[in-house]
Structure formats: structure tokens, C-alpha cells
C-alpha positions as MATLAB code, in Angstrom:
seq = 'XXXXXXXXXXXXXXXXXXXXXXXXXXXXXXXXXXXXXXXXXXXXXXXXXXXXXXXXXXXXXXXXXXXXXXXXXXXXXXXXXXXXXXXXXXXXXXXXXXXXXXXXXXXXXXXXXXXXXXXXXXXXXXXXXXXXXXXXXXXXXXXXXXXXXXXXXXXXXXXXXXXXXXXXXXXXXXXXXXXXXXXXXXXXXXXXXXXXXXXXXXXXXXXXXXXXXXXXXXXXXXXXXXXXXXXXXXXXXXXXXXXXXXXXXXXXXXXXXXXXXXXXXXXXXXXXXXXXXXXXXXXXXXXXXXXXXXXXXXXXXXXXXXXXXXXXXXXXXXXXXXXXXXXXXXXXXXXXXXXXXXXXXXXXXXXXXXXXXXXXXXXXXXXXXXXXXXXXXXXXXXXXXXXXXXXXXXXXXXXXXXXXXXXXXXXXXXXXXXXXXXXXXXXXXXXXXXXXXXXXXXXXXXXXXXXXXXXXXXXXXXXXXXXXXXXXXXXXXXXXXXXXXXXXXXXXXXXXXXXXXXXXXXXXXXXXX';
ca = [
      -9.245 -130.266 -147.432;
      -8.880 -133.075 -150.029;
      -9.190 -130.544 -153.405;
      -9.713 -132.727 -156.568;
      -7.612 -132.592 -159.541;
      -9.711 -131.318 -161.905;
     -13.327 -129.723 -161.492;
     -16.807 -128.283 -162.554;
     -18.578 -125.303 -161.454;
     -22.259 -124.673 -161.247;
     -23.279 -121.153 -161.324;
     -26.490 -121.144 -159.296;
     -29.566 -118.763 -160.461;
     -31.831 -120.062 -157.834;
     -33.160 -123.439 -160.024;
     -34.942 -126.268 -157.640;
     -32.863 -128.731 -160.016;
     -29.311 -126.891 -159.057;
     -28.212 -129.839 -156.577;
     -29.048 -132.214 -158.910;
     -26.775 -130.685 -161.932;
     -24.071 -131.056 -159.196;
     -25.451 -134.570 -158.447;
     -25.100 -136.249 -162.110;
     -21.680 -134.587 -162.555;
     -20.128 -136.255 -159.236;
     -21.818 -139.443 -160.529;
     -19.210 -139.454 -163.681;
     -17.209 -139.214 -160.957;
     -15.691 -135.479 -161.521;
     -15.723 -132.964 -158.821;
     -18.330 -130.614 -158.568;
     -18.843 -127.591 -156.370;
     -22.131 -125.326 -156.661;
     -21.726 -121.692 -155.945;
     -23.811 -118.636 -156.274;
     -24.068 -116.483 -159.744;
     -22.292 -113.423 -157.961;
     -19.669 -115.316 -156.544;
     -16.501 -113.774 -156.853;
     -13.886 -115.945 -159.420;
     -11.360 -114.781 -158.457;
     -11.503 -117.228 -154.911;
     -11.138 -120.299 -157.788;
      -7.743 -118.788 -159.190;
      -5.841 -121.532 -157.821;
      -8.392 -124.614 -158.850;
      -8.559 -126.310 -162.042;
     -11.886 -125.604 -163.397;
     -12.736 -128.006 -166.596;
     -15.873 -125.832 -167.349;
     -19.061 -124.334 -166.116;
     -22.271 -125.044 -165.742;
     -24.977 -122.385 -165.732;
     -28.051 -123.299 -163.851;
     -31.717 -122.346 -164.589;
     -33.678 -120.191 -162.441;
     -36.933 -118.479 -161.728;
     -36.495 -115.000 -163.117;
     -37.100 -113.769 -166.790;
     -33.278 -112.422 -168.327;
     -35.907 -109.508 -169.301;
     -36.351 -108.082 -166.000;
     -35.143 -105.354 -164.425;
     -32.501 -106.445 -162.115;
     -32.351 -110.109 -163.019;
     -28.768 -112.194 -162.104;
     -26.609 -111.726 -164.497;
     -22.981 -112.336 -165.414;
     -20.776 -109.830 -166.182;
     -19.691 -110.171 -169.946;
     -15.944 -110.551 -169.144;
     -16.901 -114.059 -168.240;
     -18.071 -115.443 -171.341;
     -14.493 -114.765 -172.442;
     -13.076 -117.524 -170.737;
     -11.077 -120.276 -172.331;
     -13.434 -122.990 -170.608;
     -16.077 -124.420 -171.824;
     -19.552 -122.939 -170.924;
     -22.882 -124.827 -170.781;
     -26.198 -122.933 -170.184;
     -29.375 -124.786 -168.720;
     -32.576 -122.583 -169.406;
     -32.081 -119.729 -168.005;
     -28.614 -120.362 -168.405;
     -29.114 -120.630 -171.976;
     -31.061 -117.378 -172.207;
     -28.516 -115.535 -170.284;
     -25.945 -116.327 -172.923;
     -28.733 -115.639 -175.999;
     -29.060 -112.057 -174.349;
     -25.285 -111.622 -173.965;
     -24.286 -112.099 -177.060;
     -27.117 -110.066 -178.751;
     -29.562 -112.799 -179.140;
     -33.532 -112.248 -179.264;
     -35.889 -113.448 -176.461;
     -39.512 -114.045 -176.070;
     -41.805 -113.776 -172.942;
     -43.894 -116.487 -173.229;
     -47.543 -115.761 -171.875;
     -47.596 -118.960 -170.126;
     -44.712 -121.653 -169.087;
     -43.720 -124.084 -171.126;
     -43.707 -127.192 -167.988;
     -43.371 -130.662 -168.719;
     -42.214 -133.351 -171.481;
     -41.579 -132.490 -175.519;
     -39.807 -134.487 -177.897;
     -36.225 -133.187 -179.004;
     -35.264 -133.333 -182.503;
     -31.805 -133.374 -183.696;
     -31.163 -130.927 -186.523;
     -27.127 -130.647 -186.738;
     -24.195 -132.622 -184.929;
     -22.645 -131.477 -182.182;
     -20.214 -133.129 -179.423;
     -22.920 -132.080 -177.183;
     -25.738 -134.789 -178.389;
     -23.463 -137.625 -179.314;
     -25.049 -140.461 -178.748;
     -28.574 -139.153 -178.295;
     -31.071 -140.313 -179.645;
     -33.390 -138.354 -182.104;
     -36.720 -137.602 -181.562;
     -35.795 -138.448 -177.739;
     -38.413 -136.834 -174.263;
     -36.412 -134.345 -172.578;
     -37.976 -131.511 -169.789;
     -39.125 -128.380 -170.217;
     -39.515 -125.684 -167.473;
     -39.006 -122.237 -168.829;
     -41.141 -119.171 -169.655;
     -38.777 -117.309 -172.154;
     -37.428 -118.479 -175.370;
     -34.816 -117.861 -177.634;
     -36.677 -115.979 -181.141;
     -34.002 -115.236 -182.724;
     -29.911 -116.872 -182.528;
     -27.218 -114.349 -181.736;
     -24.333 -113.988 -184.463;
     -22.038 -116.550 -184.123;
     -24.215 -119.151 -182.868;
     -26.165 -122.273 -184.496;
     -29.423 -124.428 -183.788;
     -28.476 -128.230 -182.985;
     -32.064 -129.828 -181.854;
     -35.693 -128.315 -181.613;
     -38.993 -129.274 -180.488;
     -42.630 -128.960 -181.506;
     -42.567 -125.658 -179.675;
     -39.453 -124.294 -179.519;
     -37.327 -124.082 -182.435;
     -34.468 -123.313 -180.263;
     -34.347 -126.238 -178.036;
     -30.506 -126.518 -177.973;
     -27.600 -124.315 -179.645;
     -24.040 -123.714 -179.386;
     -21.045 -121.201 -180.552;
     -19.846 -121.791 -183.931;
     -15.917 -122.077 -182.141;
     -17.932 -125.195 -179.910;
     -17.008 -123.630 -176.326;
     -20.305 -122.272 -175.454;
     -23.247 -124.545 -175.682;
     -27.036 -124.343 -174.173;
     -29.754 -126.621 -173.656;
     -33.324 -124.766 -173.009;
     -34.563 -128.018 -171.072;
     -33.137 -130.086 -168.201;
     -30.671 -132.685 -169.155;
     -30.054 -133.430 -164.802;
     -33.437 -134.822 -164.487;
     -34.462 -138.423 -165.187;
     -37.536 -137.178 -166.827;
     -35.451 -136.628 -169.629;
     -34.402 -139.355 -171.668;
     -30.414 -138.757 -172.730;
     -29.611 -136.208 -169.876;
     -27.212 -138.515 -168.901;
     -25.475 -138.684 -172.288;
     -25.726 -135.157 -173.045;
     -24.169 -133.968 -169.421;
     -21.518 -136.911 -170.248;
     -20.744 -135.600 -173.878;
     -20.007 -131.869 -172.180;
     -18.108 -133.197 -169.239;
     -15.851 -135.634 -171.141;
     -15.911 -134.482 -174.784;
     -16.146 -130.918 -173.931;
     -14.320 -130.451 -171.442;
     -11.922 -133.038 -171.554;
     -12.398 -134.306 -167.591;
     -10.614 -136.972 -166.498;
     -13.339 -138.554 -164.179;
     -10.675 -139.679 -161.702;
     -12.615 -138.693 -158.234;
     -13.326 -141.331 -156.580;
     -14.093 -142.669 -152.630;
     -10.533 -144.195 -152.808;
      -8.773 -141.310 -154.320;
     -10.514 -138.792 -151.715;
      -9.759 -141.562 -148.933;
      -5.718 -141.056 -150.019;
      -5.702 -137.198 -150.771;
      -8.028 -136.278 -147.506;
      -5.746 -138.738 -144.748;
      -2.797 -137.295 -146.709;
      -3.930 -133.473 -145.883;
      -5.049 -134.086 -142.950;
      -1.731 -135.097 -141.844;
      -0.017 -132.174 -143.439;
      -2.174 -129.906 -141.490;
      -2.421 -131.490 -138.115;
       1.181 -133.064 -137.697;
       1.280 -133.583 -134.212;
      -1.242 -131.498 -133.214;
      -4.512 -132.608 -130.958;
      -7.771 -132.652 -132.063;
     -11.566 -132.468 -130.638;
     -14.439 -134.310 -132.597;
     -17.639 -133.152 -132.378;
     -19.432 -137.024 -132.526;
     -22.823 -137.884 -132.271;
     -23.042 -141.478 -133.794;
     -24.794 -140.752 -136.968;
     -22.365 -141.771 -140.085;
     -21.313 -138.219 -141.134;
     -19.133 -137.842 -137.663;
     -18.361 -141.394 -137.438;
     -17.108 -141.423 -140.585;
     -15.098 -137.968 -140.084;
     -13.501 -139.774 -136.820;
     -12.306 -142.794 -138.630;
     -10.432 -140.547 -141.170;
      -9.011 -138.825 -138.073;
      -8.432 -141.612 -136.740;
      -6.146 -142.644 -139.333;
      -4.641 -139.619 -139.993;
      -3.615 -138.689 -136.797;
      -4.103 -141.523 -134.547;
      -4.497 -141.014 -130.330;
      -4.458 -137.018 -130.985;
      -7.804 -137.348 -132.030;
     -10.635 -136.938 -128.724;
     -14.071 -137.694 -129.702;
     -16.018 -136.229 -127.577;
     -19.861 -137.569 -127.699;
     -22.318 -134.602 -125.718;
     -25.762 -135.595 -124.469;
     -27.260 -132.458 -125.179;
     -30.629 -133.458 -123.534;
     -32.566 -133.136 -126.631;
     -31.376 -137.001 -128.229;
     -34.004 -139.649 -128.590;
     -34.694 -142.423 -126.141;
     -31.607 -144.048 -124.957;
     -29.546 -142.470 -127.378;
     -26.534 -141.550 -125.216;
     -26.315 -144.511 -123.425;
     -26.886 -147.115 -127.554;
     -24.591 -144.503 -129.448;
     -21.467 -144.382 -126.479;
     -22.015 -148.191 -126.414;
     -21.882 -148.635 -130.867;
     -18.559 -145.846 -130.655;
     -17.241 -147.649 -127.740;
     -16.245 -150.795 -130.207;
     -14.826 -148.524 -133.181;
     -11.434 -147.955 -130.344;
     -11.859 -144.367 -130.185;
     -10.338 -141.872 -127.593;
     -14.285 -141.660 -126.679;
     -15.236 -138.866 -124.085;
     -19.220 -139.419 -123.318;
     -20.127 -136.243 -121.560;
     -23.353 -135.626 -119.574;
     -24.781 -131.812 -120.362;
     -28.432 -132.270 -120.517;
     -29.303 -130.566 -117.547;
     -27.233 -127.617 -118.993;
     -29.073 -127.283 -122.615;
     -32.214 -128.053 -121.136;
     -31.792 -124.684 -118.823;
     -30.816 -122.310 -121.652;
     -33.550 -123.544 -123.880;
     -35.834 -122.984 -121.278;
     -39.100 -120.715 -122.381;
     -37.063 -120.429 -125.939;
     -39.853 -121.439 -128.987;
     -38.079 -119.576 -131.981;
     -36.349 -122.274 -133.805;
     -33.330 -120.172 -135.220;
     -32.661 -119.495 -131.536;
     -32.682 -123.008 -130.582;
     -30.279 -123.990 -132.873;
     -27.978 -120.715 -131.840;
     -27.820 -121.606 -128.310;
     -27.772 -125.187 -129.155;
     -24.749 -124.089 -131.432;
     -22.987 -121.898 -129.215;
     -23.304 -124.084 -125.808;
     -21.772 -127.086 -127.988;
     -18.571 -125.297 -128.527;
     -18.135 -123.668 -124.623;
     -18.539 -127.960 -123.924;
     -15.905 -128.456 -126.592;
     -13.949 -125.679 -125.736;
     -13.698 -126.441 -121.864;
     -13.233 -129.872 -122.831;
     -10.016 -128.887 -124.707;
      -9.125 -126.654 -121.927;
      -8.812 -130.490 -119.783;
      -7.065 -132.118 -122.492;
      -4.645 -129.204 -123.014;
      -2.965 -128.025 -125.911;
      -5.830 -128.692 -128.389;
      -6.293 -126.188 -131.835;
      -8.741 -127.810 -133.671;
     -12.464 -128.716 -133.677;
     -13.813 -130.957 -136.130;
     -17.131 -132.004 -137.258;
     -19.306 -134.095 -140.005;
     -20.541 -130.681 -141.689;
     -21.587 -132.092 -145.160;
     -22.032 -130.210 -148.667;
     -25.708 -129.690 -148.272;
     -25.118 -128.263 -145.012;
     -22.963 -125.560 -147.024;
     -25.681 -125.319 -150.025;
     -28.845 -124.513 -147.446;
     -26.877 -122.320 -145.951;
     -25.886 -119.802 -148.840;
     -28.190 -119.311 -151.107;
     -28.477 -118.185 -154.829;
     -28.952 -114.614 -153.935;
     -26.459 -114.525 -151.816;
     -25.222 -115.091 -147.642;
     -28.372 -113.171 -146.736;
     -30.872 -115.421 -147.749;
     -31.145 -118.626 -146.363;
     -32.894 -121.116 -145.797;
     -31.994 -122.294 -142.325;
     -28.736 -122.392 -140.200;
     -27.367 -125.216 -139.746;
     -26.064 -126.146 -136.078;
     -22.249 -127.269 -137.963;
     -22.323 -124.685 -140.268;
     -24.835 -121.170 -139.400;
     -25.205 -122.020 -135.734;
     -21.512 -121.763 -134.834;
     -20.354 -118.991 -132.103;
     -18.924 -116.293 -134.036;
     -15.514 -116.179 -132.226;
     -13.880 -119.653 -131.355;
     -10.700 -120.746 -129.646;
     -10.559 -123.684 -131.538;
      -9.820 -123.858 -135.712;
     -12.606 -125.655 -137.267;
     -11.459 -128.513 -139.609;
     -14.520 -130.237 -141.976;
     -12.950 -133.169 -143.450;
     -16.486 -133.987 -145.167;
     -17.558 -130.629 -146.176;
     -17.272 -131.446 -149.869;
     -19.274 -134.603 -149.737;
     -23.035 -135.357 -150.064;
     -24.406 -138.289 -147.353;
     -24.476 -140.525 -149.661;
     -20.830 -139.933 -150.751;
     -20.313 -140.180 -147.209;
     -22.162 -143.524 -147.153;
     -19.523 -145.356 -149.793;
     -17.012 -143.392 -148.003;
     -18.040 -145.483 -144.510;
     -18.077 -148.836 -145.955;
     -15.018 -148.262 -148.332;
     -13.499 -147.391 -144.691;
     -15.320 -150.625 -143.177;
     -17.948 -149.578 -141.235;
     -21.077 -151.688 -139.502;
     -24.202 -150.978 -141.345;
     -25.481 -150.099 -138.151;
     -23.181 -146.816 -138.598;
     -24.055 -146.483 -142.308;
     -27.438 -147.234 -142.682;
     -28.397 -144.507 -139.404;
     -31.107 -142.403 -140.432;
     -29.640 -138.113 -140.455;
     -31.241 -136.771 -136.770;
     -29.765 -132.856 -136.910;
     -27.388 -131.551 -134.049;
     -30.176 -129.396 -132.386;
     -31.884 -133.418 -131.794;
     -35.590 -133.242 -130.718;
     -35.078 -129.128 -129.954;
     -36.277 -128.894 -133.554;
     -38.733 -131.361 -133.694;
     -40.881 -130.451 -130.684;
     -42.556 -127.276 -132.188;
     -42.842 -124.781 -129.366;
     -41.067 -124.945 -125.560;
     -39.132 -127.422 -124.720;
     -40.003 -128.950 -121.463;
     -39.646 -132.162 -119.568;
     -42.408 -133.631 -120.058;
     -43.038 -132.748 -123.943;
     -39.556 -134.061 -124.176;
     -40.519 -137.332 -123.055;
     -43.926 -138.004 -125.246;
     -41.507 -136.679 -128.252;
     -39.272 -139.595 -127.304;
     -42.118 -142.335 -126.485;
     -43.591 -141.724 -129.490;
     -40.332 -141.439 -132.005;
     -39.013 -144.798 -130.135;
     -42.567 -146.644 -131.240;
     -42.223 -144.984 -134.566;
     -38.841 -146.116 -135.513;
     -39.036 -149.580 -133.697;
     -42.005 -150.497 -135.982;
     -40.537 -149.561 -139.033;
     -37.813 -151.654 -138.299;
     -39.931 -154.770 -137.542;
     -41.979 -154.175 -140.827;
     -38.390 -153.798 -143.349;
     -39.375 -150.135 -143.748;
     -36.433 -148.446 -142.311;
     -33.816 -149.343 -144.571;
     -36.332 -148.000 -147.309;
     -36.121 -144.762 -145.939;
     -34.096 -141.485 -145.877;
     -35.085 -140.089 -142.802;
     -38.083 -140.867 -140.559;
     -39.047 -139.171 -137.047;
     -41.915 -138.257 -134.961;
     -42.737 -134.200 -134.194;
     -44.706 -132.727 -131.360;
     -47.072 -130.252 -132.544;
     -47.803 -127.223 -130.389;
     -51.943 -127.768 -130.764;
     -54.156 -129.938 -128.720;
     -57.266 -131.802 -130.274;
     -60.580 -133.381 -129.075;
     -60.693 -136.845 -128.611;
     -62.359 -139.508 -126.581;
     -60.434 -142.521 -124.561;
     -62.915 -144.813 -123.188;
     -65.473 -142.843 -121.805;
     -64.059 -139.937 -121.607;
     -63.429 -136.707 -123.827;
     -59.838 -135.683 -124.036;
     -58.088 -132.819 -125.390;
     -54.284 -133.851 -125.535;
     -51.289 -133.767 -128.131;
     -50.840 -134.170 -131.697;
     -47.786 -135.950 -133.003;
     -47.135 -136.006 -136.826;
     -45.248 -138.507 -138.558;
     -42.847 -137.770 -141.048;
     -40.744 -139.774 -143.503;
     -39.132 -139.560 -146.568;
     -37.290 -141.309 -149.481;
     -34.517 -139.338 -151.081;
     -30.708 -139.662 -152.234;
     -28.974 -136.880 -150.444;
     -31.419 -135.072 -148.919;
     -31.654 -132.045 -151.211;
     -34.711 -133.083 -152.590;
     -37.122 -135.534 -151.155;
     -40.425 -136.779 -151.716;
     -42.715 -138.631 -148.812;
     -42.065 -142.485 -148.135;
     -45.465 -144.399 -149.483;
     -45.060 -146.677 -146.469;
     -48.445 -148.982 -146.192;
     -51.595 -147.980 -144.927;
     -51.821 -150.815 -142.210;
     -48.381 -150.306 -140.997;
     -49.145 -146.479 -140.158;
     -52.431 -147.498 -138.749;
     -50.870 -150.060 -136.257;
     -48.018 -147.393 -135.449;
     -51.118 -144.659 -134.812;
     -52.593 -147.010 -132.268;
     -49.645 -147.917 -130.805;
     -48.661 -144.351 -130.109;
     -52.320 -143.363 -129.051;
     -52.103 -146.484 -126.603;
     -49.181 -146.484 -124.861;
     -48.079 -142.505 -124.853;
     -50.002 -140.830 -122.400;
     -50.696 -137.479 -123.521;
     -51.404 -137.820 -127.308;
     -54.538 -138.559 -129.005;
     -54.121 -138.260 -132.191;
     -51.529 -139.067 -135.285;
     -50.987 -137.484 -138.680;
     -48.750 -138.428 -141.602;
     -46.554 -135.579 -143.717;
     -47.529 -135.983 -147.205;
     -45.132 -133.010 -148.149;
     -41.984 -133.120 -150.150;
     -38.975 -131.357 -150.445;
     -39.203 -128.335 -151.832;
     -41.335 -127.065 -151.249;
     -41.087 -128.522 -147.916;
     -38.500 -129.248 -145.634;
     -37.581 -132.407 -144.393;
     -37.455 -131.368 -140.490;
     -40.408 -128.788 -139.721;
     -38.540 -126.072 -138.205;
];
């Protein structure tokens, strides 16, 4: 879909900071896509690459079989910027001398300039940067020079005497460190000579523009489900292709409390080509006895596209399926090490039937939600749309731990509905990424009245975060949890007792299964 002009590529080795490398480079407003080490080049022939990024990672460049790069890389006429482990990789490369530290270096140290570079223009000396690394650089490889040190490391930064290759042995992408900013802006800009031209207008114009090269008169499915990634994906349909575009809205019978009758209602006033459709009964019966959440979101996955499939069977004459699937979506679901690890599938990306009769088309796919966010109210959107809290495709499937049945189905949704409705009254919700209730699958002791109970658990969970990659848990007051505890122990029969997710992501996730 809508390729930029001009773009960077992060070579993942596994670091926890990866998405955020790909994060500060989209904020200069530059294209960025994140692949794995051992991806093959050769698919990126036909894009204009400014430079690379190299990420840091978790292995020593010392051990046998660590990622690597084969050397034929390093000959490229683009500009090449190592990030720990990054940086060590190209050390090692290029005959440098490395050090196994007998304990990691974690945490701040104080950078000190020692020769210019168009790397740390602009940075101050004797500035905090980040350390996270447990080799180090003893001795430069020819062709190479120091730029900045610490205490502890005299080779804190370097780069090639012909200024194309340049490495940093802390992390510029986090905000611990104190010029990241200006040192990922020097190599982006200086460096690599960007333009910084992607923006939510220009990808507005090149994606409605593609779209209608592509689709011409052809018709169109939408997978919708209210939330602001499809809503957003059906008003650049919308405008690219007009009444060919069906959005079809599926009550899957795993959505929260009156969510299929609120969300048809909300679409209803955007003048779609809305088709509400009523398959509860049919989820609900081939998740029946199923506890294995990969499974849930297969048959979830699968049982969504025979509904969109048949559905374009009605319409007739329908190629194409589309759906909100958003860049972290693509990120969880191919890791560092390759397609076999992963850390989930996701019901629009790994949960997909392997053989379809319709072509899937991802208008999104390159965004992050809160790209998609500015995207929605450049488009103009209700804050009701943009301001929706993510709930995944596979709904309360993956948030009732254990079989789905009737009746845990509706404490889940008694209990989510108090949850979110007080939040709202108390101005937490807007504060907040993502907040939702989860059944546990243990029972506990406790006494109502009189009387001894053993009944449900429900945990609360609720984070802060800017694109969901990384999140840490929402400090929301003590008082307002305690009133939500009581009001959920009160009024949802069945439950006795509430706990609150202190966990962020990683190492957690933000949904539990």
C-alpha cells in the first residue's frame, strides 16, 4: 500500500528497545520499517532505503552462533548506524577487539565528547545517556576512530574514518538518555540525508491514491468492529472507492456488554454500506470445551472469514477482504529469530485461514495506533471513534482464561461494563491505553454476609502506553479501584474477589493470553 518516498531500516537482534528505534525515527517524520537480522535484502531492491539501523540485542557477538550479518553488507553505499550490539557487531567485522564484561554495564553514565562528528552535533558534552550492554569494544578496528567515552567505557561511540558507518554502545531511542533525540536526528538528516516528508496528509493522498489503482471498480468486504483501527481503514475505503466498499460488523458472541447493538448504532452515523450480522450462537458452538488460547484465536480467525466469505458470496462479485491489521500486529508476529518464534498470533494477521477466496488488502499495516489516531482525526472522526480503548478480534475469548461458557461470559461482561463505566465517571479513561476486566480460571474463599463462599476471581488490568509495544501499569488511585472492587463484588453474582495487574509490558503482555 501507500510506500513512502524515502526510508529507514532497523535490523532487529532481539533488543526490548527495537520498536522504539522505529518509534523516534517515524517521529522526524521518515518512514521506518523494522525487520529481522536474517531478512533477506534482496525483498527491499525496489525501496529507497536512506540507511540502517542496527538494533541491540541480548546475545554476546562472542558466542557461538550469535546473529550476525554477512560481511557483504557492510559494503553498502548507505549509511550504517550500530546500537550496542549493533555497534559490536561492526567492531568484530571489521577486525575490532571485544571484551566480555563479567557483569552488565545497566543504567545511566555520563558521555564525553572527544572528537566531532555529524553524529553528536548539537550534543551536549558531558551529557546522561543509557547503558545496557555486557561486551565492550577494547580495542578500535583499522579504519575507525573514538568520538565520545564514558567513565567506563572508553569506547562509548565511534565511527569509520570515510563517516558512513557509525556506532553508539548506549541507547540514543530512550528518553533516559539526554540527546538521543539529537543524535538519532544528526544520523537521519545529516547522515543520511532524509527528507522527513511522511506525514498523516501525505499517507492520506498516496494510500486513497493506491487504493484506487488497485481496486478500480472492484467490491470490497471490511472486516469492522468499531474500534478506530477498522473505522479508520473504512473511511479511507470509503473514499477511495465509495459504495463498493461493505462493512460488514460480526457479533462474534465474545464482545462486551451491548457492544453490537452501541458500535452498529456509532457506525450507523459515519453513512457506511453497514451489514450488522448476528453469529454468536455460531462462535459460541465451536469454542465450546476449547481453553488453549492459540486455538481460540484460530477458530475465532478462521470462522470470521467463512462469515466474510459467505457474506461476499450474497453480495456477489467481491475479491477483496480488508481489515485494520496495524504494524505491531506485524512486529509480534515475526520475531527477531525469525517466523518461528512468536510471540502470539494475531486474529488479523497469524489467525487467518491459510487458503482464502478473498485477497486481503491492509491499508493500515504500516501504521502504529497512534499513527492511526492522527490519521482518524486528520480524516474527521468523533473522539468517541478515536479515543476507543484497543479490545482484540478474539473479544472476551481471550480474556476469560479457561472455557468459554454462558454464564462465565456474562460475569466477564458485568464486571468489564462496571470497570470501564467507573473509569469514565472518575476522568480515568482517557488517561489510559487499554483497560479491561479478565476472568480467572480459580475460585477463592470468601464470606458474603453470613455465609462462606468460594466463587470467581476477576483481575483488573490497565495500562498507559503510546503504541502498545511497550507499556507500563496505569497508577490509577487507590480509592477509585477500591470503589470499583466493591462495586463488582456487589452487584456481579459469582465473584468475590478483585485484583489489580501491576505488570508491564515486557515482560508482560498487555492481554493475558
Amino acid at each position: 500500500m501507500a510506500i513512502a518516498d524515502e526510508m529507514i531500516l532497523v535490523l532487529d537482534f532481539g533488543s526490548q528497545y527495537t520498536q522504539l528505534i522505529a518509534r523516534r525515527v517515524r517521529e522526524e517524520n521518515i518512514y521506518c520499517e523494522i525487520a529481522p537480522y536474517n531478512t533477506d535484502l534482496s525483498l527491499y531492491t525496489d525501496r529507497n532505503i536512506k540507511g540502517y539501523i542496527l538494533s541491540g540485542g541480548p546475545a554476546s557477538v562472542k558466542e557461538s552462533g550469535s546473529p550476525r550479518l554477512d560481511e557483504s553488507f557492510y559494503t553498502t553505499d548507505r549509511p550504517i548506524l550500530g546500537i550496542c550490539y549493533g555497534l559490536q557487531l561492526i567492531a568484530d567485522i571489521f577486525g575490532g577487539e571485544l571484551v566480555r564484561s563479567e557483569t552488565r554495564e545497566y543504567g545511566p553514565s555520563q558521555l564525553s565528547i572527544i572528537a566531532d562528528s555529524p553524529l553528536l552535533k548539537n550534543v551536549k558534552n558531558e551529557s546522561r545517556v543509557w547503558m545496557s550492554h555486557g561486551d565492550s569494544i577494547k580495542q578500535l578496528p583499522s579504519g575507525f576512530k573514538l568520538i565520545a567515552s564514558t567513565a567506563t567505557l572508553p569506547a562509548a561511540a565511534v565511527q569509520s574514518n570515510n563517516n558512513k558507518i557509525f556506532g553508539v554502545q548506549f541507547h540514543p531511542e530512550v528518553a533516559h538518555t539526554a540527546f538521543g533525540k539529537e543524535i538519532l536526528h544528526n544520523f537521519l538528516f545529516d547522515i543520511c540525508a532524509c527528507k522527513g516528508d511522511w506525514t498523516t496528509e501525505s499517507f492520506i493522498e498516496s494510500t486513497i491514491r493506491n487504493l484506487r489503482e488497485k481496486l478500480n471498480d472492484k467490491k470490497v468486504v471490511l472486516a469492522l468492529s468499531g474500534g478506530v483501527d477498522s473505522t479508520v481503514c473504512a473511511l479511507l475505503l470509503k473514499r477511495a472507492i465509495g459504495h463498493n466498499l461493505y462493512a460488514i460488523f460480526v457479533d462474534n458472541g465474545v464482545l462486551r456488554k451491548n457492544e453490537f447493538a452501541d458500535v452498529t448504532m456509532m457506525l450507523s452515523s459515519l453513512g457506511l454500506n453497514l451489514r450488522p450480522i448476528d453469529a454468536s450462537a455460531r462462535f459460541l458452538e465451536k469454542l465450546r470445551g476449547v481453553e488453549d488460547p492459540e486455538q481460540k484465536r484460530k477458530i475465532i480467525g478462521n470462522l470470521f472469514i467463512d462469515v466474510f466469505e459467505e457474506e461476499a458470496r450474497i453480495i456477489g462479485g467481491v475479491e477483496f477482504l480488508a481489515q485494520g491489521t496495524l504494524y505491531p500486529d506485524v512486529i509480534e508476529s515475526v520475531s527477531f529469530k525469525g517466523p518461528s518464534a512468536t510471540i502470539k498470533s494475531h486474529h488479523n494477521v497469524g489467525g487467518l485461514k491459510e487458503r482464502m477466496h478473498l485477497k486481503l488488502i491492509e491499508p493500515l499495516r504500516e501504521l502504529f495506533k497512534d499513527e492511526v489516531r492522527r490519521l482518524g482525526r486528520q480524516l474527521g472522526l468523533n473522539e468517541q471513534f478515536v479515543g476507543r480503548h484497543p479490545f482484540p478480534g478474539p473479544g472476551l475469548a481471550v480474556r476469560i482464561i479457561g472455557e468459554i461458557t454462558l454464564e462465565r461470559l456474562a460475569i466477564l461482561r458485568e464486571a468489564d461494563a462496571i470497570y470501564i463505566e467507573e473509569l469514565r465517571k472518575n476522568d480515568q479513561y482517557d488517561k489510559i491505553w487499554q483497560a479491561f476486566a479478565v476472568l480467572l480460571p480459580v475460585k477463592s474463599v470468601g464470606v458474603m454476609g453470613d455465609e462462606r463462599t468460594y466463587e470467581n476471581v476477576i483481575a483488573l488490568r490497565a495500562v498507559t502506553s503510546t503504541d502498545g509495544m511497550t507499556a507500563d501499569w496505569a497508577k490509577i488511585p487507590h480509592e477509585i479501584l477500591g470503589h470499583i472492587s466493591n462495586r463488582i463484588i456487589n452487584e456481579v453474582r459469582g465473584v468475590n474477589r478483585v485484583t489489580y495487574d501491576i505488570s508491564s509490558k515486557p515482560p508482560a503482555t498487555i492481554e493475558w493470553e
